[in-house]
ChimeraX commands (.cxc) that place a marker at each C-alpha (Angstrom):
marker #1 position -72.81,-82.33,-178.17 radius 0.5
marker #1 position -70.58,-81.85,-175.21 radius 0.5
marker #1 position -69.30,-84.86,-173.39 radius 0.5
marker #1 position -67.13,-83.18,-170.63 radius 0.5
marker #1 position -65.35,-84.71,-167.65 radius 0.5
marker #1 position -65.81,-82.58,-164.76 radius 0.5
marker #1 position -62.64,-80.46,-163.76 radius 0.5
marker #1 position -63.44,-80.88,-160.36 radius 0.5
marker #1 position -61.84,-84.71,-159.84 radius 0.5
marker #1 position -61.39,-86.08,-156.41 radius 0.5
marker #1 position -58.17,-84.38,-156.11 radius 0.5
marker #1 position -59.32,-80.78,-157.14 radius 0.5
marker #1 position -62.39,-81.12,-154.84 radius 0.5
marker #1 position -60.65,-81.64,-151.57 radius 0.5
marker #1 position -57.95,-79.12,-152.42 radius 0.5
marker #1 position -61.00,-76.99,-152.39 radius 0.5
marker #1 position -61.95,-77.84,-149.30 radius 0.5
marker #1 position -59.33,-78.89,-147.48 radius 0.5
marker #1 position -60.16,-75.96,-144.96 radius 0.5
marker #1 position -63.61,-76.52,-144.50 radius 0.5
marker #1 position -62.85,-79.01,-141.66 radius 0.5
marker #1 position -65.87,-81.40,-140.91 radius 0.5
marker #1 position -67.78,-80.41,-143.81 radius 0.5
marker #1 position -67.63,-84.10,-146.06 radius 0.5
marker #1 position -68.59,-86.04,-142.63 radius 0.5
marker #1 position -71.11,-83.47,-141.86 radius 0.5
marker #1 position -72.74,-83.86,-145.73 radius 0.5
marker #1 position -72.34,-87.54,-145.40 radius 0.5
marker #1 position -74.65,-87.70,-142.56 radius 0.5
marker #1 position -77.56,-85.98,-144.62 radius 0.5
marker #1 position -79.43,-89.11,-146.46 radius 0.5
marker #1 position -81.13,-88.53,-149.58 radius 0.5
marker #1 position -85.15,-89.48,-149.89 radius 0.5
marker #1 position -85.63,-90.17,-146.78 radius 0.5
marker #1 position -89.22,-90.69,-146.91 radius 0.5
marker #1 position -88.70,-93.53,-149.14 radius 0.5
marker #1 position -87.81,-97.08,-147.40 radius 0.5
marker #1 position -85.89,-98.90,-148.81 radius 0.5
marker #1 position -83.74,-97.25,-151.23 radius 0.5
marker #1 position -81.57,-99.50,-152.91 radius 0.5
marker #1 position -78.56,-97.53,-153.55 radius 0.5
marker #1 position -79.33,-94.78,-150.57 radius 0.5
marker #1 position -77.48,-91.40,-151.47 radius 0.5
marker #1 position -76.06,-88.62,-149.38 radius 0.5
marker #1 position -75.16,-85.13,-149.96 radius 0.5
marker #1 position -71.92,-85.22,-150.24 radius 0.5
marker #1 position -72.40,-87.95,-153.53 radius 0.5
marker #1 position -75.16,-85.37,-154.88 radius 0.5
marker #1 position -72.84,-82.63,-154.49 radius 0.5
marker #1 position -70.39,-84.21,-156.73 radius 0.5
marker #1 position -73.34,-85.21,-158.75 radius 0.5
marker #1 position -74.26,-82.18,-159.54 radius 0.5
marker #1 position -71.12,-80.87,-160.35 radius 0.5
marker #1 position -70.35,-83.00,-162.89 radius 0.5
marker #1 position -74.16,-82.46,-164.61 radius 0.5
marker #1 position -73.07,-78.71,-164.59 radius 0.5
marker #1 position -69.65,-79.13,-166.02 radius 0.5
marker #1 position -71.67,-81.00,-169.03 radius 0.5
marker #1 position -74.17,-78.17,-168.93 radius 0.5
marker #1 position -71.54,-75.27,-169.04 radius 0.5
marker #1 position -70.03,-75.50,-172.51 radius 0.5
marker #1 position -73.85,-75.03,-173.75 radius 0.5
marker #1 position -74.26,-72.15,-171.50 radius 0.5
marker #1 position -71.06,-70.52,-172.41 radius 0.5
marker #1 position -72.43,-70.86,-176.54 radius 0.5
marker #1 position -75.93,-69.14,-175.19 radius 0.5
marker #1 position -75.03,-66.10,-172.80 radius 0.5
marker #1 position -71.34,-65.84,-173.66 radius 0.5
marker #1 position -69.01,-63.88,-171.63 radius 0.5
marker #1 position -71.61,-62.69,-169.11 radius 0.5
marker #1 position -71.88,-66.54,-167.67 radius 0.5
marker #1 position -69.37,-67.08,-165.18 radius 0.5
marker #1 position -68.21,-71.22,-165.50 radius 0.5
marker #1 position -66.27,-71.13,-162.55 radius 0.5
marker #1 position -68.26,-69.11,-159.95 radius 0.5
marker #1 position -71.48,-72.49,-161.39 radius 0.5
marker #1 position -68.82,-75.13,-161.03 radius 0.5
marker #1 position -68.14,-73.96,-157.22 radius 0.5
marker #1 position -72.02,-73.33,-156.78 radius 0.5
marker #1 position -73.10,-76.77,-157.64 radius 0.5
marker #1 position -69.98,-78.29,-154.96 radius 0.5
marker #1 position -71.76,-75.89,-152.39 radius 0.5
marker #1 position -75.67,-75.76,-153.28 radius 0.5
marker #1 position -76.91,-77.93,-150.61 radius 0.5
marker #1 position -74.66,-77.12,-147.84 radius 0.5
marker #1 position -77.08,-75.14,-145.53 radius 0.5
marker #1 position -78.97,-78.82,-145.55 radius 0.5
marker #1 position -76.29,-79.82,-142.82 radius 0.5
marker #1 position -78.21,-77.49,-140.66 radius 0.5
marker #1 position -81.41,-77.96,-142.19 radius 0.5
marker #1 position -81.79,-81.38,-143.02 radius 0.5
marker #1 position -82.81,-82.40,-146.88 radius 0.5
marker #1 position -86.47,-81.13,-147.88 radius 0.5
marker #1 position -88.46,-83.08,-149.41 radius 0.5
marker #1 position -89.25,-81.70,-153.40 radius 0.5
marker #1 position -92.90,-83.59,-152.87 radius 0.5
marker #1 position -93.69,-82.18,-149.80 radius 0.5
marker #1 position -92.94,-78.66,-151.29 radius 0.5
marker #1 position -95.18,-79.83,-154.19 radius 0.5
marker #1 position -97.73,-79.98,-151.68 radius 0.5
marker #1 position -97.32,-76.43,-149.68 radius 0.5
marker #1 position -98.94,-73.72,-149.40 radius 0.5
marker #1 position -97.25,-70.63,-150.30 radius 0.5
marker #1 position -97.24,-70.00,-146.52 radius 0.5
marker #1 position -95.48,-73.09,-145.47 radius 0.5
marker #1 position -93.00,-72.58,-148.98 radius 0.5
marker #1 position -92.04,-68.94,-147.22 radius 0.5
marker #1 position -91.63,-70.88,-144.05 radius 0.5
marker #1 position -89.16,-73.21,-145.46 radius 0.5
marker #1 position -87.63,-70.20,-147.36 radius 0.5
marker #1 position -86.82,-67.98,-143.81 radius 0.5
marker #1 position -85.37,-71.32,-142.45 radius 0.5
marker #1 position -83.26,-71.66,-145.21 radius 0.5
marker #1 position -82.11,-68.27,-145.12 radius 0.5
marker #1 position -81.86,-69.26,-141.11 radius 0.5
marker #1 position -79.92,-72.53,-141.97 radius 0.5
marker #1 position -77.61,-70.24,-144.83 radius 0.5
marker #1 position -76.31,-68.12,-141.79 radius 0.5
marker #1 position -75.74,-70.95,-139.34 radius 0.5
marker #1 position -73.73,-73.01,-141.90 radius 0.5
marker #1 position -71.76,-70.36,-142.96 radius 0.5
marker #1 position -70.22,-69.44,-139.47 radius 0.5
marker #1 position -68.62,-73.11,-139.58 radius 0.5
marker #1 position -66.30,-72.76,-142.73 radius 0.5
marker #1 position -64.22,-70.35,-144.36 radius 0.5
marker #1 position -65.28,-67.19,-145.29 radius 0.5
marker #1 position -64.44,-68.30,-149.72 radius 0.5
marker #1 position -64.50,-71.11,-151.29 radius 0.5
marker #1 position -62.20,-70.93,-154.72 radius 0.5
marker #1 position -62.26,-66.80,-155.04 radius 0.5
marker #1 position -66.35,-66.70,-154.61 radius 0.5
marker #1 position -68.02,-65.30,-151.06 radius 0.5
marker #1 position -69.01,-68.79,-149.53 radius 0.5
marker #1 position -72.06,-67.08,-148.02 radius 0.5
marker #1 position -72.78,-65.20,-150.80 radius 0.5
marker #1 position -72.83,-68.49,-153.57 radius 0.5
marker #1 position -75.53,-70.08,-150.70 radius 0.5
marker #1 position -77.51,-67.38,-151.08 radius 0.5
marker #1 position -77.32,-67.05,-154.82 radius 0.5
marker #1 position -78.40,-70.24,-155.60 radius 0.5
marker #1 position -80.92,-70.29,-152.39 radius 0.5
marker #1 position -82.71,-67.25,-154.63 radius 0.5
marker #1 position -82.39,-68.78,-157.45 radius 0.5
marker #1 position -82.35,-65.83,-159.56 radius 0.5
marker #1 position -79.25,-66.03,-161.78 radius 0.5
marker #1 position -78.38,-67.64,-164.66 radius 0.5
marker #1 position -75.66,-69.62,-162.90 radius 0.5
marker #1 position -77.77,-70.66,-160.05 radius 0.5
marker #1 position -80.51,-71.53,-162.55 radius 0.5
marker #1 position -77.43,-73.86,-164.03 radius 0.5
marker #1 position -76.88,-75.67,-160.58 radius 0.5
marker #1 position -80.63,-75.65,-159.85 radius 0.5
marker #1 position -81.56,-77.65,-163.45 radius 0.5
marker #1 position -78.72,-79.61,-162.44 radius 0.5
marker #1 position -79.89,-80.58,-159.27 radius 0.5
marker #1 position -83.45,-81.88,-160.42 radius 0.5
marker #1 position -81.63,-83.69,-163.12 radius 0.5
marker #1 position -79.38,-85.57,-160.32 radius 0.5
marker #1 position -82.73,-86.13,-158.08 radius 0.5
marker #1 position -84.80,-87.29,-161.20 radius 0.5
marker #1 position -81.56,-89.82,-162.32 radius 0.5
marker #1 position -81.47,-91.12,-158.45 radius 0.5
marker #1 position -85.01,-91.83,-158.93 radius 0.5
marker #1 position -84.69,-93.33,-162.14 radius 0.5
marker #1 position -81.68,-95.11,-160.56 radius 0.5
marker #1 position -84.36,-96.84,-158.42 radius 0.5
marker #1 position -86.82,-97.59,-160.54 radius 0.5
marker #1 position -85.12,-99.54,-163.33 radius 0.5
marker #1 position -83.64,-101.45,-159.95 radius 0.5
marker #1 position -87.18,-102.49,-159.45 radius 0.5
marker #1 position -87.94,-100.64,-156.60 radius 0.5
marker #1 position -91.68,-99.97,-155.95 radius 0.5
marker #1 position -91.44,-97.52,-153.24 radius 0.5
marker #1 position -90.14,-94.87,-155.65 radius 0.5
marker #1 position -93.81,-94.91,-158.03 radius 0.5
marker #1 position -95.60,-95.11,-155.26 radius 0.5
marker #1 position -97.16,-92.37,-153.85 radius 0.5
marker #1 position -97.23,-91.62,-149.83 radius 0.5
marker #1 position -99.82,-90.15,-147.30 radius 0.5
marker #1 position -98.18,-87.75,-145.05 radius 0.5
marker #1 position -99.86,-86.82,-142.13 radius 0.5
marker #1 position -98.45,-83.07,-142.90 radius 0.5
marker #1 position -99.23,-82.62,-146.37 radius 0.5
marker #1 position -101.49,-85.24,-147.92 radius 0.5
marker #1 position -100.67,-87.38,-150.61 radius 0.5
marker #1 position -97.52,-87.04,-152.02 radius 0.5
marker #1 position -96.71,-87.37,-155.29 radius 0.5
marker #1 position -93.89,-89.95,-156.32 radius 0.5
marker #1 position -90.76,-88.75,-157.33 radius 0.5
marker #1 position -90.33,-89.83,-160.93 radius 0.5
marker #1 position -94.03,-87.69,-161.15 radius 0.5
marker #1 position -92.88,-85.05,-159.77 radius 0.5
marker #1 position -89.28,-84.60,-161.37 radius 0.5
marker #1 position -91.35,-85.50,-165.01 radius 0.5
marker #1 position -93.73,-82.79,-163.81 radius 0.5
marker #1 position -91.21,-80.26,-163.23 radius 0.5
marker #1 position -88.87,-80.65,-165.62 radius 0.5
marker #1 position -91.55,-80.66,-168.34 radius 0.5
marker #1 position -92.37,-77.41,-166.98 radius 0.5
marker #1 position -88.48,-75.87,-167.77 radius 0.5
marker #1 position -89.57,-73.07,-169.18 radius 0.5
marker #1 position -91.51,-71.79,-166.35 radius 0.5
marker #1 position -88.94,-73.05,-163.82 radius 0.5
marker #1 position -85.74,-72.14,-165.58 radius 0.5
marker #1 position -86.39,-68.32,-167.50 radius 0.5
marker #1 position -83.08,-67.22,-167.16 radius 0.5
marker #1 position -81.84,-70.35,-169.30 radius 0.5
marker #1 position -84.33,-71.07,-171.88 radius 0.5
marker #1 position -81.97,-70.40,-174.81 radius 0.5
marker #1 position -80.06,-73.53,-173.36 radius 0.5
marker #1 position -83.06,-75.65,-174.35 radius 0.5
marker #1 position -82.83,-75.15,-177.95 radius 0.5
marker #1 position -79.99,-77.62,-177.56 radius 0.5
marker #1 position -79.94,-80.96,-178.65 radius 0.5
marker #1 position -78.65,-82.41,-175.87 radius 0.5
marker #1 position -80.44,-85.14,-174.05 radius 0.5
marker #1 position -80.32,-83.09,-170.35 radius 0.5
marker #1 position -81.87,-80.82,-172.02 radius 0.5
marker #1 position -85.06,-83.23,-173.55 radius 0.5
marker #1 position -88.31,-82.92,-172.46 radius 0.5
marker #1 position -89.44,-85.82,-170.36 radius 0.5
marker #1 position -92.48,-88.08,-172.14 radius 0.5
marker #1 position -94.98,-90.23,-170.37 radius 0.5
marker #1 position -93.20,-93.53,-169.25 radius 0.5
marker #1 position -95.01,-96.54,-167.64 radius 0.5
marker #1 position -92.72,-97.07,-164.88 radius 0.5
marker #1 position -95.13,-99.73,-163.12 radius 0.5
marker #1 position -94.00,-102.16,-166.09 radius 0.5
marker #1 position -90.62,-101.25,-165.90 radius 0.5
marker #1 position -90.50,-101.91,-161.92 radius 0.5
marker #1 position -92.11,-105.20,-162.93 radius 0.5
marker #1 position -89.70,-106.37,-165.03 radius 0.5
marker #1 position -86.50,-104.40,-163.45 radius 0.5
marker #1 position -83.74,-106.27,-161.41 radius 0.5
marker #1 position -81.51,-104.60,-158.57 radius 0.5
marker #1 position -78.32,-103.47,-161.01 radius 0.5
marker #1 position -75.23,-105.53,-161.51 radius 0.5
marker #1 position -72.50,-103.67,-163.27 radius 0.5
marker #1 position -73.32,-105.46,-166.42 radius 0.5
marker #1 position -77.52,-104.13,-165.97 radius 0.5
marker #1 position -76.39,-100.63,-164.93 radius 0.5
marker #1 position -73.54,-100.41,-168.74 radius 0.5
marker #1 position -76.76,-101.61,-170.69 radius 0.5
marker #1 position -78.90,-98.97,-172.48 radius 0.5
marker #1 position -82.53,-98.78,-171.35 radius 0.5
marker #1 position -84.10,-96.23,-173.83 radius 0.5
marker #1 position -84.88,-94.01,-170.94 radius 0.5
marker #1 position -82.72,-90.53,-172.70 radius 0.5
marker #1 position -82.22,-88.60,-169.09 radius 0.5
marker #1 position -81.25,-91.93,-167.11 radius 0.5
marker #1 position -79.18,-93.27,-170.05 radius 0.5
marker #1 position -77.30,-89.48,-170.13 radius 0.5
marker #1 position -77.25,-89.64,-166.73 radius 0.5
marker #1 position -75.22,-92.55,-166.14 radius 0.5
marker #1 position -72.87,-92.27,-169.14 radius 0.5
marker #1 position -72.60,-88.83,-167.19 radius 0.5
marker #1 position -71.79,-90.77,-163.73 radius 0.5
marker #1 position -70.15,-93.43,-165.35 radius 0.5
marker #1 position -67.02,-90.69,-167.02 radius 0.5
marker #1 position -66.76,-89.11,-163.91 radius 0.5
marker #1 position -67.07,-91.46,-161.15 radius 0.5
marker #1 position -63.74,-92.67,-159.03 radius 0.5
marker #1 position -63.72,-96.75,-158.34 radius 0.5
marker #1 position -65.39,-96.27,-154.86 radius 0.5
marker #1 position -68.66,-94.35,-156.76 radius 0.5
marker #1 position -69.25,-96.81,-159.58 radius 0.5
marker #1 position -69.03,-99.48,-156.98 radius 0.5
marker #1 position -71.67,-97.47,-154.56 radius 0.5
marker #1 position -74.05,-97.21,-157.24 radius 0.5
marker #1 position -74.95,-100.91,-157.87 radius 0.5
marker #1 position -74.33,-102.29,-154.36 radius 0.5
marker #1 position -77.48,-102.63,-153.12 radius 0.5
marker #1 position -77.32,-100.92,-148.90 radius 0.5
marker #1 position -81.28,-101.40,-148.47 radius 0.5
marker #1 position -83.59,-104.12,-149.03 radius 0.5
marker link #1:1,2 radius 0.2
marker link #1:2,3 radius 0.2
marker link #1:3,4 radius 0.2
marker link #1:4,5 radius 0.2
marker link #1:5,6 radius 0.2
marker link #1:6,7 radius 0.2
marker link #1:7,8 radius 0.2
marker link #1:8,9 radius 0.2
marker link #1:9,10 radius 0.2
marker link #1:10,11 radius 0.2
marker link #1:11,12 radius 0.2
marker link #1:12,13 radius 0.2
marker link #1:13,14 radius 0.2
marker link #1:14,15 radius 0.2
marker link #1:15,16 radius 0.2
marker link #1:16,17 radius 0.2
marker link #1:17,18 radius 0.2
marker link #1:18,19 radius 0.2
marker link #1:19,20 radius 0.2
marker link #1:20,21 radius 0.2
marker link #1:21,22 radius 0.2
marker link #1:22,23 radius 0.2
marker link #1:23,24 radius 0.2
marker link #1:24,25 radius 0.2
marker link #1:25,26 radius 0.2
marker link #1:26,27 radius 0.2
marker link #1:27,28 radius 0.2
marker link #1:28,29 radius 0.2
marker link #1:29,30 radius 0.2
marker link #1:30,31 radius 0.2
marker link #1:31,32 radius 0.2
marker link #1:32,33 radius 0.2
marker link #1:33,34 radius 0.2
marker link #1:34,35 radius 0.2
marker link #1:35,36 radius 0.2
marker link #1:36,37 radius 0.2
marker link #1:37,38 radius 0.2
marker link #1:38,39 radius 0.2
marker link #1:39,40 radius 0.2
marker link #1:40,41 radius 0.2
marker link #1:41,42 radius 0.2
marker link #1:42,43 radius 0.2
marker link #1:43,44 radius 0.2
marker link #1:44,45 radius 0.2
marker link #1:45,46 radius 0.2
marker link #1:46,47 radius 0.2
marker link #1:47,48 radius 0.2
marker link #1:48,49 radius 0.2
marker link #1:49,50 radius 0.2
marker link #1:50,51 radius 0.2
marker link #1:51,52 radius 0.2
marker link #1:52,53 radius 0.2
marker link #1:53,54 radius 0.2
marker link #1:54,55 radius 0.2
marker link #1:55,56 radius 0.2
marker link #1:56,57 radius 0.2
marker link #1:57,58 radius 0.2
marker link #1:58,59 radius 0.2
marker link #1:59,60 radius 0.2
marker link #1:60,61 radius 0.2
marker link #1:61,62 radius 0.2
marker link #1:62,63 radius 0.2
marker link #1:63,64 radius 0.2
marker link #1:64,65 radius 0.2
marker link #1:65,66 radius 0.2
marker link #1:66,67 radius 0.2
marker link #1:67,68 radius 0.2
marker link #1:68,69 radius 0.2
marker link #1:69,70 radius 0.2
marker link #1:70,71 radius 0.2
marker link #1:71,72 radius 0.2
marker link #1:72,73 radius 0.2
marker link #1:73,74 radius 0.2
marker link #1:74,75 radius 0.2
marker link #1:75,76 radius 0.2
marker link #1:76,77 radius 0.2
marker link #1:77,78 radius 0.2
marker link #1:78,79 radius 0.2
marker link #1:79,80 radius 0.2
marker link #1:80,81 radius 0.2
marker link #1:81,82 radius 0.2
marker link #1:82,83 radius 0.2
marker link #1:83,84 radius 0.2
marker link #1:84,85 radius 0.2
marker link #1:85,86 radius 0.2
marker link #1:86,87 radius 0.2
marker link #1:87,88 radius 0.2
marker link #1:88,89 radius 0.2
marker link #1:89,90 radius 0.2
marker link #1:90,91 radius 0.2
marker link #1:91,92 radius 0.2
marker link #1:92,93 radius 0.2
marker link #1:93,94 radius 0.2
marker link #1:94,95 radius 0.2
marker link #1:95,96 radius 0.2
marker link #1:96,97 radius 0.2
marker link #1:97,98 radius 0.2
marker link #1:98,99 radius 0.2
marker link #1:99,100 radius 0.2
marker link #1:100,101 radius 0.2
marker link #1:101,102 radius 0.2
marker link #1:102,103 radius 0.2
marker link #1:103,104 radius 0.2
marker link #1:104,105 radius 0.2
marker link #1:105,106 radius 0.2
marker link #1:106,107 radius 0.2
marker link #1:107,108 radius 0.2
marker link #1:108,109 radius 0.2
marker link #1:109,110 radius 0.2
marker link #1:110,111 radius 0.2
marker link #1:111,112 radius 0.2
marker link #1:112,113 radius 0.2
marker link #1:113,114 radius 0.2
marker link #1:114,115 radius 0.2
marker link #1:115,116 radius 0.2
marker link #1:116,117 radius 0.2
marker link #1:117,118 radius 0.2
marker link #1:118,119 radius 0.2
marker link #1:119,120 radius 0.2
marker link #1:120,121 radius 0.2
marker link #1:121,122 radius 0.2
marker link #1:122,123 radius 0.2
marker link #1:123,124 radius 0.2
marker link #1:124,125 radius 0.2
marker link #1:125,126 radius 0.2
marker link #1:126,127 radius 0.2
marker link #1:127,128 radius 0.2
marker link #1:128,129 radius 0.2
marker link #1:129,130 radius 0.2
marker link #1:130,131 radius 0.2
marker link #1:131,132 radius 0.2
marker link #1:132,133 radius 0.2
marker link #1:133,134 radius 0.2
marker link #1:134,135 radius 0.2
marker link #1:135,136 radius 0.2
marker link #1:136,137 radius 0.2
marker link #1:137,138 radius 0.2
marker link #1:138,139 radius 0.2
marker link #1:139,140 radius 0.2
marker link #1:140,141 radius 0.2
marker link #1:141,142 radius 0.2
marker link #1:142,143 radius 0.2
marker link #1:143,144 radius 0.2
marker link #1:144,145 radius 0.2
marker link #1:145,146 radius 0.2
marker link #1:146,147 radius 0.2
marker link #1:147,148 radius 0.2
marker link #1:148,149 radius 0.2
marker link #1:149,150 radius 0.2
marker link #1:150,151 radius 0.2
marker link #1:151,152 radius 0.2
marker link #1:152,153 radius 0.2
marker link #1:153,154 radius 0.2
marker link #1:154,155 radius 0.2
marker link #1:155,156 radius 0.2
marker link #1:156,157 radius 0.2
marker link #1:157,158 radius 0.2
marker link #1:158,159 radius 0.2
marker link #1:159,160 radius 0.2
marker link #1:160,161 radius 0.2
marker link #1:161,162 radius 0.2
marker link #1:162,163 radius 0.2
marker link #1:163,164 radius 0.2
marker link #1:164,165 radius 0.2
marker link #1:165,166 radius 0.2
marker link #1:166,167 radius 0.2
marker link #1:167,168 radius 0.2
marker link #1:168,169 radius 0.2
marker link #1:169,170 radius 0.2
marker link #1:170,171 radius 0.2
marker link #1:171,172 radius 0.2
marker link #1:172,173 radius 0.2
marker link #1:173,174 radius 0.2
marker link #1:174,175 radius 0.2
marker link #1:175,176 radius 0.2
marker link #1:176,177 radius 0.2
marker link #1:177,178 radius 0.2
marker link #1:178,179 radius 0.2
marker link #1:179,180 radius 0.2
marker link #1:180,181 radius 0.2
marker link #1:181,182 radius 0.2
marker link #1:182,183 radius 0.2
marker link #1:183,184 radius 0.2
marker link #1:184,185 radius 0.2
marker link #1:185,186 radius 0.2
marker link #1:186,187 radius 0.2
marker link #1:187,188 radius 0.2
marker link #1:188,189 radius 0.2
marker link #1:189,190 radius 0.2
marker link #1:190,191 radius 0.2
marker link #1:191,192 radius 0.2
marker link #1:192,193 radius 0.2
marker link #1:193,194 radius 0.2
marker link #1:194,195 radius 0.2
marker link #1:195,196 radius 0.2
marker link #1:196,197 radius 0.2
marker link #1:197,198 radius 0.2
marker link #1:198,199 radius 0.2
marker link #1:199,200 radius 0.2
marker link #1:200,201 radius 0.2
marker link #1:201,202 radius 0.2
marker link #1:202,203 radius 0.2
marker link #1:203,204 radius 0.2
marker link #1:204,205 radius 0.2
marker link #1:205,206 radius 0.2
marker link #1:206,207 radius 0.2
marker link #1:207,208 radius 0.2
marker link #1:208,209 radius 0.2
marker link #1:209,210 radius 0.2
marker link #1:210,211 radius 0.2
marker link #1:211,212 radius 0.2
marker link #1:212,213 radius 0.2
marker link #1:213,214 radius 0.2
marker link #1:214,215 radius 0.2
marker link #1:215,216 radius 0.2
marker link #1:216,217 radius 0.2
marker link #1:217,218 radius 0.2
marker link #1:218,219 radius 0.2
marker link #1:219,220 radius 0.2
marker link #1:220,221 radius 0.2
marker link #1:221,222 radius 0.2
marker link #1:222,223 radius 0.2
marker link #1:223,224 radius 0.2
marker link #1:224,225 radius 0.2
marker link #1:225,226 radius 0.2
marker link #1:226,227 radius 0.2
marker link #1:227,228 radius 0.2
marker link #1:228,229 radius 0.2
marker link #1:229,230 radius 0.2
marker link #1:230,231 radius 0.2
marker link #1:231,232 radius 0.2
marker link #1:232,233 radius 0.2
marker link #1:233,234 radius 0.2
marker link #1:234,235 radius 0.2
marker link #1:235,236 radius 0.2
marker link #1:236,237 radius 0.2
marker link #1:237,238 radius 0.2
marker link #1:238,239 radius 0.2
marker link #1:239,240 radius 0.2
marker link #1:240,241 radius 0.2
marker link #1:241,242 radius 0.2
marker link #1:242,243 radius 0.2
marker link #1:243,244 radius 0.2
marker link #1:244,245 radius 0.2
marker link #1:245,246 radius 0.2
marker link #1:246,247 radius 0.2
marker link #1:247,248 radius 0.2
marker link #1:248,249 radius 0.2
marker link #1:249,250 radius 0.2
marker link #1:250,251 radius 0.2
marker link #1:251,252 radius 0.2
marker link #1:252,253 radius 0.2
marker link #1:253,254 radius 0.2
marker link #1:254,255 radius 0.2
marker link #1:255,256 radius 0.2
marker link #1:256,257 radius 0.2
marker link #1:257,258 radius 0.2
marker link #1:258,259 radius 0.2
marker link #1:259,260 radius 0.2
marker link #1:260,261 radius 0.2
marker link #1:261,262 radius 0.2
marker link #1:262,263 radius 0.2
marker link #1:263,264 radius 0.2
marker link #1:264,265 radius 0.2
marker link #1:265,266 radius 0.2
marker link #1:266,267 radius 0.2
marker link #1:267,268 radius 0.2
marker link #1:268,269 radius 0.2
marker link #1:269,270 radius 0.2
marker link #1:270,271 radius 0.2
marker link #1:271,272 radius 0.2
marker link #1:272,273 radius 0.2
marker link #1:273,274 radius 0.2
marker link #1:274,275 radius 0.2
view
């Protein structure tokens, strides 16, 4: 079972993008969940970008055993940095609200992502690494690939941990479902990511021989009664947060965080910014 630190440390990253001028302060401003008030430990995309990268540097020695030379490592590692970038123009969609679309409103949001793709990309360098800048947005906006399938399991993993993040802090707000005046009752998040992810198969085909894996990422999520947990969870210390819950995909997830994370991260994740 792999248990990889992510190439891509603090000092890698910004050599990366030391040219893309404004692009950290501009993902900073991008809060995750918004919908949900409060959230504890409140998230932006530049901390999911780096999430996500280091879930896919985990993910990639399994994916180099399954599709060998025809998976390209790098060209994922750089996707998941960039995957979310058009959301500076876009702002962050909500994965419960596109639970509840129609397939009319999901093309909608797909032609303004395409929109947001070519407004973001006029901003920044043309590459990022050796890899087309636009062209990685656009890979991963479709979806398609086996790398972008990488970055996109990835990035419901890092959205289902935040969640989980929240929950075993005790916060209600993230089982609880909301009415939205748009789309009707929307499902909570730790649903939905269960949901999802229990569906892999469906939502992943280009990576299904990944599954056969034994690593926890790569379980199958099983019915949990988070009201109980909420009822009996505390807003993390540091000691809480190095504890074991029995929860596989949180646990993984913040060994995950935990190997990878500079001073200033592990501190951000139990400092509690919302109440």
């Amino acid at each position: 079972m792999p248990h990889c630190k992510s190439t891509m440390n603090t000092v890698a990253y910004q050599k990366t993008f030391e040219n893309f001028d404004g692009r950290e302060r501009a993902l900073r401003k991008v809060t995750r969940y918004y919908i949900y008030k409060p959230m504890y430990y409140r998230s932006d995309l530049l901390a999911h970008s780096r999430h996500v990268n280091w879930l896919v540097e985990e993910m990639i020695p399994i994916a180099e055993n399954s599709f060998g030379p025809v998976f390209n490592p790098k060209k994922t590692s750089l996707m998941a940095c960039v995957h979310d970038d058009f959301e500076i123009v876009l702002g962050d969609i909500q994965a419960g609200h596109k639970y509840s679309m129609s397939r009319e409103q999901l093309d909608d949001v797909a032609k303004r992502e395409l929109i947001a793709i070519a407004e973001t990309v006029k901003r920044f360098p043309e590459t990022v690494g050796v890899f087309n800048y636009r062209d990685l947005l656009h890979e991963v906006q479709e979806g398609n690939t086996i790398e972008s399938q990488v970055v996109k399991y990835a990035d419901k993993m890092d959205a289902f941990g935040e969640a989980l993040h929240e929950i075993y802090a005790g916060n209600a707000s993230f089982i609880t479902p909301i009415e939205d005046p748009v789309y009707g009752t929307v499902i909570s998040p730790s649903e939905y990511y269960a949901l999802y992810l229990s569906s892999r198969e469906k939502n992943f085909p280009r990576i299904v021989k990944m599954f056969e894996s034994r690593h926890p990422l790569f379980e199958k999520p099983s019915f949990t009664d988070f009201q109980k947990i909420v009822k009996r969870c505390f807003p993390h210390t540091q000691e809480s947060f190095n504890r074991p819950t029995g929860n596989v995909h949180y646990d993984e997830w913040k060994r995950i965080m935990t190997v990878n994370a500079d001073e200033n991260e592990l501190k951000r994740l139990v400092t509690q910014v919302e109440f």
